[in-house]
N, C-alpha and C positions, 0 to 999 in steps of 0.2 A: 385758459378758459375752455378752449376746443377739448383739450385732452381731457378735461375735469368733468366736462359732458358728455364724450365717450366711455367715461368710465361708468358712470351714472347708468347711462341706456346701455353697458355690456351687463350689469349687473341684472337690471329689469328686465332687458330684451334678447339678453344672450342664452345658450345655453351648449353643452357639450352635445355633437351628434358623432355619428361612424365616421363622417368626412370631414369635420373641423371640431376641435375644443372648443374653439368660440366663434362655433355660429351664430350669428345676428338672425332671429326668427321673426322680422317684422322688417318693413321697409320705413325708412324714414327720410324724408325732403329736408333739409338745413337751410334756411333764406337770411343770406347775410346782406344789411341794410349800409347803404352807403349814403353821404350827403352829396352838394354839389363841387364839396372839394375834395371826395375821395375818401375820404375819411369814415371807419365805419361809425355806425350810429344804434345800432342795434342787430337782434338776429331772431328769426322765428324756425321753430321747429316742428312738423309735420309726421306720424307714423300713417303706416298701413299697415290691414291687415295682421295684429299681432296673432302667434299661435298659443291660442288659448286652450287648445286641449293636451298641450304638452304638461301643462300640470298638473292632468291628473292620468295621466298614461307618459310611458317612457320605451322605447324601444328597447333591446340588450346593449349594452357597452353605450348608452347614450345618459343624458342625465336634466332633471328640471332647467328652472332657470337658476343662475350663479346667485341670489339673492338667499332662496332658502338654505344653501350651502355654510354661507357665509354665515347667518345667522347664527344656526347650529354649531360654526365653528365659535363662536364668540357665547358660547352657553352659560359659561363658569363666571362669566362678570355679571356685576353688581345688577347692573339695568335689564341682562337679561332672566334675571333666576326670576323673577317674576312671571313671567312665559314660560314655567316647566315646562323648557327644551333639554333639560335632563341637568342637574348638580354635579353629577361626577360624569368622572370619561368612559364609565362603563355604560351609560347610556349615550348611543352612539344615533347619528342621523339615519343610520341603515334602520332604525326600527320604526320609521313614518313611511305607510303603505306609500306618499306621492313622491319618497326620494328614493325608496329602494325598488324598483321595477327594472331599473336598467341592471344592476345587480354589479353595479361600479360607477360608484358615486365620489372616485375623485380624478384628477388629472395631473399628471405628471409636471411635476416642474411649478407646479402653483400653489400657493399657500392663500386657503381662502379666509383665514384669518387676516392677513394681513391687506388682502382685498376689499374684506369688511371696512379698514380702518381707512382704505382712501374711498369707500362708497360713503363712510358718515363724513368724511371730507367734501365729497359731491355736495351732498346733501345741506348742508349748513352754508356755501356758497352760494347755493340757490334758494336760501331764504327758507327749507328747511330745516328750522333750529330744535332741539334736543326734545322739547314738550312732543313737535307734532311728530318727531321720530320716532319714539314710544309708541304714537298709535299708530303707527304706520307700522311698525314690527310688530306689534298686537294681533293687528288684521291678517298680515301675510303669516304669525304663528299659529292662528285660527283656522288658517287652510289646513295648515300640515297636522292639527288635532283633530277635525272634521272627517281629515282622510283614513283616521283609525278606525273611525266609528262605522260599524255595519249598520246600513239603515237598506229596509226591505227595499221600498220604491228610493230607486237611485234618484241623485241629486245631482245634475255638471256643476262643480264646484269652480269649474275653470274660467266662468265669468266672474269668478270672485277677487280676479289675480290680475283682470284687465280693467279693473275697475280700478285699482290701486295705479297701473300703470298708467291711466288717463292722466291720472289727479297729480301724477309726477311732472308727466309732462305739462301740465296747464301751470302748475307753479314755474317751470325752467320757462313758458314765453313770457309769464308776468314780469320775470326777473330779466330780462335778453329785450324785449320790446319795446319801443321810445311810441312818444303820443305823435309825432308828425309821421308826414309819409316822405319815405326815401327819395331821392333823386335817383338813383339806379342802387341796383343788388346784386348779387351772384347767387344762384338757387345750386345748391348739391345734391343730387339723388343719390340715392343709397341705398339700394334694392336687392332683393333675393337672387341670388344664381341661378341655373336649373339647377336640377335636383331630379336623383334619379335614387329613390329606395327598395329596399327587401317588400315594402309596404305603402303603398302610395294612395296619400286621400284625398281632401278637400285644398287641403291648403297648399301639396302641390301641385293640385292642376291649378290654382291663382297664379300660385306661383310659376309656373310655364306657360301660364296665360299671358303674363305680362313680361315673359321674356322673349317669349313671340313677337310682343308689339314694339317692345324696346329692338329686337331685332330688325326688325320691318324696318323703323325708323335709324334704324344705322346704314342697314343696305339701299335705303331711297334720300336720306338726307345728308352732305357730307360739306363743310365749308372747304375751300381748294384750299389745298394745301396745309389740311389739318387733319392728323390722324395719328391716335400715340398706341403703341402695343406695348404691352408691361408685359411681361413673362415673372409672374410673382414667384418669392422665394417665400415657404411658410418660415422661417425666422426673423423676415423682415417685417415689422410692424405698421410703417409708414410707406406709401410711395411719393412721390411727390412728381407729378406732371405738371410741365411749363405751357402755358399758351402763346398767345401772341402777345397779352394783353395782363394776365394774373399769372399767380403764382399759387395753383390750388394745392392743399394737402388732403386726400383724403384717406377713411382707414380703408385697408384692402384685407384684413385677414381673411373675415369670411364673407368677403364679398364677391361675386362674378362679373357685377357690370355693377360701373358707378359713371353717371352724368355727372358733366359739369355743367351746368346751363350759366350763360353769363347774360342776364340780361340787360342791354344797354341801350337807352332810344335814340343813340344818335347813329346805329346802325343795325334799326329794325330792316330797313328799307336795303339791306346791301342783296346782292343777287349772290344765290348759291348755283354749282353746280352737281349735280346728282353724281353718285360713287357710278352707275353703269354709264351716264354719259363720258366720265373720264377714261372708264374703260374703252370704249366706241371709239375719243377721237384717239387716243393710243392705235389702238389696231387699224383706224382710217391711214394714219401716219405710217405706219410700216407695211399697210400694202402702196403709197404712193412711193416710200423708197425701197418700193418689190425685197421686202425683208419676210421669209417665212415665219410664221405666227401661225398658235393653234388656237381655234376658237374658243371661248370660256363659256362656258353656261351658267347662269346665274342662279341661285337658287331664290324660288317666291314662295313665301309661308303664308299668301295669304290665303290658297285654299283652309291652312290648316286654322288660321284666327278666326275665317268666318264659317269653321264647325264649333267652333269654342263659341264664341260669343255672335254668331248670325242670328235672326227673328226671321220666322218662328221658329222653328227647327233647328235650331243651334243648341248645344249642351247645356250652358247657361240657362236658356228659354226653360226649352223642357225642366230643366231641374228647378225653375221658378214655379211653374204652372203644377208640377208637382207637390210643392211645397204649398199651393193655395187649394190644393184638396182636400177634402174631407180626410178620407183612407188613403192619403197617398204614403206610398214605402218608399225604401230603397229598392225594391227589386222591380215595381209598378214602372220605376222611372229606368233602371234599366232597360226594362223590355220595349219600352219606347224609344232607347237611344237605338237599339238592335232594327226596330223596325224604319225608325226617321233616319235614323244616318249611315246604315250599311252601306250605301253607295258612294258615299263620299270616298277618296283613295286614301286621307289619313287617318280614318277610323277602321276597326280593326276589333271582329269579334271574337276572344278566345277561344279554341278548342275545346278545352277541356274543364270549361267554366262557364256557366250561367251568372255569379254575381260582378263578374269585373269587367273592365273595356281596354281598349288599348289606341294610343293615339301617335301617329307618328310626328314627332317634332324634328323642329332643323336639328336638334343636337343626338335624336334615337327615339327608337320606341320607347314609350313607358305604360305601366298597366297601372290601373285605376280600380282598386276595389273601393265597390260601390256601397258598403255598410258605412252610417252613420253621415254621410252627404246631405239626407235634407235634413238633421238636428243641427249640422253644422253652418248648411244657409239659412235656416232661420232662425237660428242664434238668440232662441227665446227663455229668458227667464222666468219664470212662473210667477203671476204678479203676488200672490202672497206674499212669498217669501220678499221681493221688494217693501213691501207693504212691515213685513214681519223689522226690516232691518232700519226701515226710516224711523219706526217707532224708538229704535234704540238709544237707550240713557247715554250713550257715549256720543256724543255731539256730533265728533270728527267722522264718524259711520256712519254717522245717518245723512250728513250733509254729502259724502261722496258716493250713497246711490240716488239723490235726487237727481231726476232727470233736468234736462238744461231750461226748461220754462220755469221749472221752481228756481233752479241755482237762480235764474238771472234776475228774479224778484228781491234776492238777498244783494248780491252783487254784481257790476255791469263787468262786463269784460272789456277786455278791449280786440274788437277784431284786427287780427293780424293779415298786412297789404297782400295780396293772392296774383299771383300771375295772368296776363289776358287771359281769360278763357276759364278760370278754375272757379270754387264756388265755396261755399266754409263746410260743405259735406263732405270733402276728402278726409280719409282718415279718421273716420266717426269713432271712436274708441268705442263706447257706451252704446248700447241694444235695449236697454230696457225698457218695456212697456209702458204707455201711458196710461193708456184703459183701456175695454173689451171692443168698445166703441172704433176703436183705431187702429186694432191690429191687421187688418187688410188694406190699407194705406202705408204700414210699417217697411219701407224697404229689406232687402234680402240682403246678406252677404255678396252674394254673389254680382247683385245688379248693382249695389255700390263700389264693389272693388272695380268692375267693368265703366261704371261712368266715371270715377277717379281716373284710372288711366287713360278714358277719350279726351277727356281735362288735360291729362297729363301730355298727352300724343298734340295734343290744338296747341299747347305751352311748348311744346320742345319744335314742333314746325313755324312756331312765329318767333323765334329767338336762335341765336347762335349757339349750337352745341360743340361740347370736346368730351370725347370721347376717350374711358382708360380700358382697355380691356387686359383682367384679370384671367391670366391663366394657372392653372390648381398644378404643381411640378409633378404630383404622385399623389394614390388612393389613400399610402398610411401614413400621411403626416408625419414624411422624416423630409428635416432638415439637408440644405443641398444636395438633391438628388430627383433627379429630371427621369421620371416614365415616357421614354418615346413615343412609344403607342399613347399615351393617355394626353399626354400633351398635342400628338397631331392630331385627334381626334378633336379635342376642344377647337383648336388653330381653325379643322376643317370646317367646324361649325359655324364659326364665327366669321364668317368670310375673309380670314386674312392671306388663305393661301393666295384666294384672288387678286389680292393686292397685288402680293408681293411677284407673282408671277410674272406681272407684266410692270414691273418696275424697275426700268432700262432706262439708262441717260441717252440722247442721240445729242450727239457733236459734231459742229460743223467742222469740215474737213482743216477750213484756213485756223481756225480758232484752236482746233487740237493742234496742229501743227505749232502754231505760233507758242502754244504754251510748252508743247514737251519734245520740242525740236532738238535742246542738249541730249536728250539720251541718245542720239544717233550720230556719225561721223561726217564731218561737213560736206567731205568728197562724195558721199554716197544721197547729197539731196539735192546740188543744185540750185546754188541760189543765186545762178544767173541766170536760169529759164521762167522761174517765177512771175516775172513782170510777165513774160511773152505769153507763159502757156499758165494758166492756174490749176488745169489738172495736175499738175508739176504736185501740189498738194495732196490731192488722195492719193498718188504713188510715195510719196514720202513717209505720208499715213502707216499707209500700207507695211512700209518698209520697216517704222517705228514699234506696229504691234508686232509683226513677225516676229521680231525679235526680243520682244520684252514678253509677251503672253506665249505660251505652250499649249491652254487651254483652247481649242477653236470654236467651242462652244459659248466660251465667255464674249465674245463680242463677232457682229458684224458689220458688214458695209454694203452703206445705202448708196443711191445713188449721191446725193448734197451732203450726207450724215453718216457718220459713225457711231453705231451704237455699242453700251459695255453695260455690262451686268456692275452691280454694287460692289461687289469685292473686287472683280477685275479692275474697275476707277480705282479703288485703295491700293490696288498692288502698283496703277502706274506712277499715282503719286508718292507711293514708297521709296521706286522706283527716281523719278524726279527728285526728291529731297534727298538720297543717297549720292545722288548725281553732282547738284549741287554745292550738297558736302562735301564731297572729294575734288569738286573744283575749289572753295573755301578754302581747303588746307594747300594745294597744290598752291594757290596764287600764296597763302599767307610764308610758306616756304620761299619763295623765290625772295620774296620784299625782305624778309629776315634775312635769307643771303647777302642780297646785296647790302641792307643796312650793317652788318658784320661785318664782309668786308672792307667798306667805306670806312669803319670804325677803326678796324685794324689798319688800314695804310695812314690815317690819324695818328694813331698811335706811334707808329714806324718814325714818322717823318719827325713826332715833337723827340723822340730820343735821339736820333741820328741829329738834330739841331743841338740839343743840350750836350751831345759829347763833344761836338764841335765847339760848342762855347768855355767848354771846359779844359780841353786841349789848348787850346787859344790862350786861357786864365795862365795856365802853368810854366806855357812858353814865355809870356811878359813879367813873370817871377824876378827872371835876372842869374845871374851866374850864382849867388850866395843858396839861393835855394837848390841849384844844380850841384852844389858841391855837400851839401848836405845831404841831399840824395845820395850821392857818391860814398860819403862816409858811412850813412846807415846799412848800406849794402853790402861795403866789406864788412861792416862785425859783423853782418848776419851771414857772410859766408865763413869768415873766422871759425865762430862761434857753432856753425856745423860741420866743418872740417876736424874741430876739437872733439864733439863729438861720437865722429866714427874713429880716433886713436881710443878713445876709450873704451869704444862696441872692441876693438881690435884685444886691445891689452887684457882686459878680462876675459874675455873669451881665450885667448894663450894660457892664462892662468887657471881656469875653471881647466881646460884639457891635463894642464900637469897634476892637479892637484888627483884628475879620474884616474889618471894613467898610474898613480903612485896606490892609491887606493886598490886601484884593479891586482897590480903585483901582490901584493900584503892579501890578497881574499887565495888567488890561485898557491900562496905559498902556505897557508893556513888548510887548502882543503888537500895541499899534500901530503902532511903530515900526519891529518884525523885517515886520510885513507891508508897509511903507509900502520897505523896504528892500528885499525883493522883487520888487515890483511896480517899481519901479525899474531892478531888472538883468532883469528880464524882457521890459522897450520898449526895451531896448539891447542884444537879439540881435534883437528881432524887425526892427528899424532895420538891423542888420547882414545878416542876410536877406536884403532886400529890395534893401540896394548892390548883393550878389553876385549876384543873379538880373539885375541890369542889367548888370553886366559880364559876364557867362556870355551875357547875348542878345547884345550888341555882337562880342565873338569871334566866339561861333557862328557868326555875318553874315558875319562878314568870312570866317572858313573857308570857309564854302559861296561867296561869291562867287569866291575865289581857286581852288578847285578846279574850280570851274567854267568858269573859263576856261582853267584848265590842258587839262582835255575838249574844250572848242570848238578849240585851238590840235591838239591829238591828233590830231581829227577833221579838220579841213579838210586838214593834212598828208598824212592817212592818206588822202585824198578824191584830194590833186591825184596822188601817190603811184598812188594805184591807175589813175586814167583815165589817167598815162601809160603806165603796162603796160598798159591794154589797148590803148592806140593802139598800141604797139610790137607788141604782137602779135598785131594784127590786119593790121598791116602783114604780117611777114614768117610768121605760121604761121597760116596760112587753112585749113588742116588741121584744127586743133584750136578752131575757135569755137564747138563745142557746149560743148566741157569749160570755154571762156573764159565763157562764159554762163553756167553752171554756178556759177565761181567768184564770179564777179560777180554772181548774184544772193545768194549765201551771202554775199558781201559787204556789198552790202546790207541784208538781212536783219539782221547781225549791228549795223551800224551804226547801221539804224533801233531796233535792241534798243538800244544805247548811250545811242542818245541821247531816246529815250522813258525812258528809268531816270534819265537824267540829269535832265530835263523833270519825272518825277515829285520824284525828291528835292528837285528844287529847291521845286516845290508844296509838300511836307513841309514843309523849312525855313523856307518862308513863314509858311503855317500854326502851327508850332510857335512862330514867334518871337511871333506873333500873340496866341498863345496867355499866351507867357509875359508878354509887355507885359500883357494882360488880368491874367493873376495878379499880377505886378510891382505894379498898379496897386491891384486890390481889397484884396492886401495890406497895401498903404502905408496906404491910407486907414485901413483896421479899424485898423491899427499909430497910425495918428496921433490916431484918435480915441480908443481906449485910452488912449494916452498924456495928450490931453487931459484926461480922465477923472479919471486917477490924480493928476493934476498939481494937479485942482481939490480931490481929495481932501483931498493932502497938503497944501493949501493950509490947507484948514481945519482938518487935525489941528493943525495948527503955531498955527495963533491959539490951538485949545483948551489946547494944551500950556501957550503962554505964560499963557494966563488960568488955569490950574489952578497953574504956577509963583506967580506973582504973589498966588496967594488963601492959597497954601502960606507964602509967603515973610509976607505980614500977617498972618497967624493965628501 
């Protein structure tokens, strides 16, 4: 049920900004109804302050609320084609002036289709069934048609969207509400963060209006011993803080501070004490055990709450008295903030601006342009158009702008139980005019959201609060991953540094001792001077931290006390339980020794008895059994004696049989060699013919051509000298050219026959040669042969003497 109505108010009251995808833009109170046996009984649900100008303006990269989204995503069904929010997908939600302004109208990782289908799941749970669903998407399609339309004198259409969200919530208390009153409840606040924009208007100065008060009241009321710090992860959707008492869940995504108020009357009456008293007797405590400490200064915001909301002169005021003027402006009431509150130290007037202001809050400055602040506190509808809409044929719109004197003439409500102190004007959704008659009795935005929250402040001081503070890890919304600076920043705001600063254990000296006395060696404490002396304690102390902490920072000593930081306690106790542990295993060792060896000498004794009884068996056998024995023993020595003749005899046998084989292979490889060497001196014999007949040719070739030349030559010889005789005779003319010829003749002749002269020296030579080789050959060839000849001689006698020794054996 809780989830089913978060989902409901993320649709209507959420919206995508620069700091969260689903920022919650309204605050809402949760009152869950208990009986006198604990048991819940019902729940009532409470908003503030919705932002009703988000829908019809949008910042860049920010986007409406998730409802018209969804809508548009679900165009193409049956229910919605009636709403021409477009037939096909080429008409897209970017063409409705109130969803394309941010100029990125979707968000990563969500599917607003399917969002749609658990918001009509809300919706029908809470008694919203399908008929009034229709007219409730009608209405919110109406806005987003309206917002096409150029009309000269503008229209704020944005109370058209908080009219619908009234009428949501007033069905979710009809449906959650029981007719009796509770015996006790738990109330949930669920409120705005700060908020620090590119653009800051009306809604968040409410909004750090009331983070101011909510702060106030965290730094001045605190139950002992109750304080929880979330350090939120944006992928985490739930947190869940434990009390003393409950077990709350609330949502944190986009939220910065969430109350838990539990209110119980059987401990209205219990005594708190204040977050700086706790401070005070802390440091009273460490100057009594002369422990250095630095003073803490505390931060007080309430100069800054009573510029916001002080009479008469407080911002609220003015921009009230403003709003009841004739001609009053935005800049009217500027100029009066410039002149009433320049003194104050957290107001703060621009530089380089006439229309904006600047206010210093516990979390930073923020600047406040002051266009559109009194349309927004007087948050007035034009009563025509009320007038124009009650008249309307459509039932379900005209009964949700009747003001609540008409609604209640149709039907009674039932008022929902309100905390001491609160009133049923908290959370007025509806603004509309009664008549002209009234509108200077009509409360302002501003001075309702300011007496809700004194309501709220009177309710959280007379009830037990618990406290979650939501810290934001990073500006862009990624998943684990912690901005240091942006994180200490919020921390610092929040007063938790102050906490944590001075949140030191002190231990008495005996009590520490007594508990972590094992980390130290027994001879180095003395625990026979204990009785006499007890300082014997803080020297042991002493002796304990020395040695386990490195850090000198992490702890000191008091006089009666030892004090330790947070993690220093976790390291001694790590410290301890390691300790411990290795006495654990040390003691579990010994006992396993000795039950082993207990086991084993068990063991020993039952066998050394059984072979005794068994020896004993054997000996009272008698002689027939001894002689049996006797017999077995000799065959089995027999019978291995026979054995080794046999290892013996074949092994004798196996060597003759190698020994006969072996002869037979060496007599075989004499013969194939003896057979070799044989055809080997009858090529080399063959050789040595041929090179004699190759010399004897040769010879005779070279002599025969050689005289073939000499016959050439002297031809060519007598040839020639009768041409020249002849032609010396008769051509006297030419005996230069005949010289000429005749020594080239020459020449060529004496070439002929020096080539001749040589070869023939060659052929000499060479034959010379080969006779030489012819010769050394023969010899090596002959001696060889005699060699092998004397060899085989002797193989041949061996053979016959191995035959002959073969053939008498």
């Amino acid at each position: 049920m809780a989830k089913t109505l978060f989902s409901l108010q993320q649709a209507f009251g959420n919206a995508k900004t620069t700091q969260n995808d689903n920022s919650s833009r309204f605050g809402k109170y949760i009152q869950l109804d208990y009986t006198k046996q604990n048991t819940i009984m019902g729940a009532f649900l409470r908003t503030y302050l919705l932002e009703k100008s988000r829908v019809v303006f949008q910042a860049d990269n920010e986007r409406s609320y998730h409802i018209f989204y969804q809508l548009c995503s679900a165009r193409n069904s049956e229910e919605m084609k009636p709403l021409s929010l477009g037939l096909t997908i080429s008409l897209h939600q970017d063409q409705f002036h109130y969803l394309n302004q941010g100029k990125n109208s979707y968000i990563d990782g969500i599917d607003d289709s399917k969002q749609f289908q658990e918001t009509k799941t809300a919706l029908n749970i809470f008694g919203i069934f399908q008929n009034l669903q229709i007219q409730l998407y009608r209405v919110l399609a109406a806005i987003l048609h309206i917002g096409n339309i150029t009309i000269l004198d503008s229209i704020d259409e944005s109370e058209s969207c908080g009219i619908p969200f009234a009428f949501i919530v007033e069905f979710i208390n009809k449906n959650l509400t029981r007719g009796s009153s509770p015996a006790r409840f738990i109330g949930i606040l669920d409120i705005y963060g700060f908020e620090i924009f590119d653009r800051n208007s009306f809604e968040q100065l409410c909004i750090n209006y009331a983070n101011e008060k909510l702060q106030q009241q965290y730094c001045q009321r605190k139950e002992d011993g109750i304080e929880t710090t979330a350090y939120k992860l944006i992928k985490l959707k739930f947190y869940h803080p434990q009390s003393s008492q409950f077990n709350v869940t609330a949502e944190s995504d986009e939220i910065d501070i969430q109350l838990m108020l539990n209110f119980i009357p059987h401990i209205l009456g219990h005594v708190r004490n204040s977050l700086q008293q706790v401070f005070v007797l802390e440091q009273e405590e460490y100057s009594r055990e002369e422990i250095d400490w630095k003073s803490i200064d505390f931060y007080d915001n309430q100069p800054c709450i009573d510029l916001i909301e002080g009479k008469p002169l407080g911002i609220l005021s003015l921009l009230d008295e403003e709003c009841r003027m004739p001609n009053g402006s935005d800049k009217s009431w500027v100029g009066k903030l410039y002149d009433e509150c320049q003194k104050q130290q957290h107001f703060i007037k621009p530089k380089f601006s006439n229309s904006a202001f600047l206010i210093s809050h516990f979390a930073g400055k923020v600047e406040y342009e002051c266009e559109g602040f009194l349309d927004k506190n007087r948050d007035i509808v034009h009563e025509e158009l009320i007038e124009v809409v009650k008249d309307s044929d459509d039932a379900y719109v005209a009964e949700m702008f009747l003001s609540e004197e008409e609604r209640s003439g149709k039907s009674k409500k039932r008022q929902a139980p309100m905390p001491p102190g609160t009133s049923t004007s908290i959370g007025k959704a509806s603004t509309t005019e009664v008549s002209p008659a009234s509108k200077h009795l009509k409360h302002t935005v501003g001075s309702q959201f300011r007496d809700s929250l004194n309501q709220l402040m009177n309710a959280l001081n007379a009830t037990t609060p618990h406290y979650v503070r939501c810290i934001k890890p990073n500006r862009n919304k990624n998943p684990s991953f912690f901005d240091k600076e942006h994180v200490t920043q919020q921390l610092r705001a929040c007063g938790v540094y102050e906490t944590i600063r001075i949140s030191t254990l002190g231990w008495p000296y005996e009590e520490f001792f007594l508990r972590f006395r094992v980390l130290i060696n027994s001879k180095d404490i003395g625990f026979l001077d204990l009785t006499e002396d007890p300082s014997v304690y803080k020297t042991s102390c002493i002796k304990i931290i020395q040695r386990i902490m490195q850090d000198e920072e992490a702890y000191k000593f008091g006089k009666t006390k030892l004090f330790l930081r947070a993690n220093a306690l976790a390291n001694m106790e790590k410290c301890l339980s390691d300790r411990i542990l290795a006495c654990h295993i040390l003691i579990q060792k010994i006992i396993r020794g000795y039950l082993s060896r207990r086991k084993y000498k068990q063991v020993k004794q039952s066998v050394l008895l059984l072979q005794t009884f068994a020896r004993g068996f054997l000996a009272r056998r008698g002689k027939t059994a001894f002689l049996h024995t006797y017999r077995l023993a000799k065959k089995i020595r027999r019978t291995r004696a026979a054995i080794k003749i046999q290892k013996n005899v074949r092994a004798f046998i196996c060597q003759r049989r190698y020994q006969r084989l072996r002869a037979s292979v060496i007599r075989l490889q004499t013969l194939i060699r003896a057979h070799n060497a044989r055809l080997h001196h009858g090529k080399l014999l063959r050789n040595a013919k041929v090179v004699v007949i190759q010399r004897h040719f040769k010879g005779y070739s070279a002599r025969r051509k050689f005289k073939h030349i000499k016959e050439t030559v002297l031809f060519l010889q007598t040839c020639g000298r009768g041409l020249l005789a002849r032609k010396f005779t008769f051509l006297s003319t030419s005996r230069i050219a005949e010289d000429i010829r005749r020594e080239r003749a020459a020449k060529k002749i004496q070439k002929i026959v020096r080539t001749f002269i040589s070869q023939r020296k060659y052929q000499r030579l060479r034959s010379w040669v080969i006779q030489f080789q012819a010769f050394i050959r023969g010899r090596k060839a002959r001696l060889h042969y005699g060699t092998l000849h004397r060899r085989a001689k002797v193989l041949i006698h061996v053979l016959i003497s191995c035959e002959y020794v073969s053939y008498s054996i």
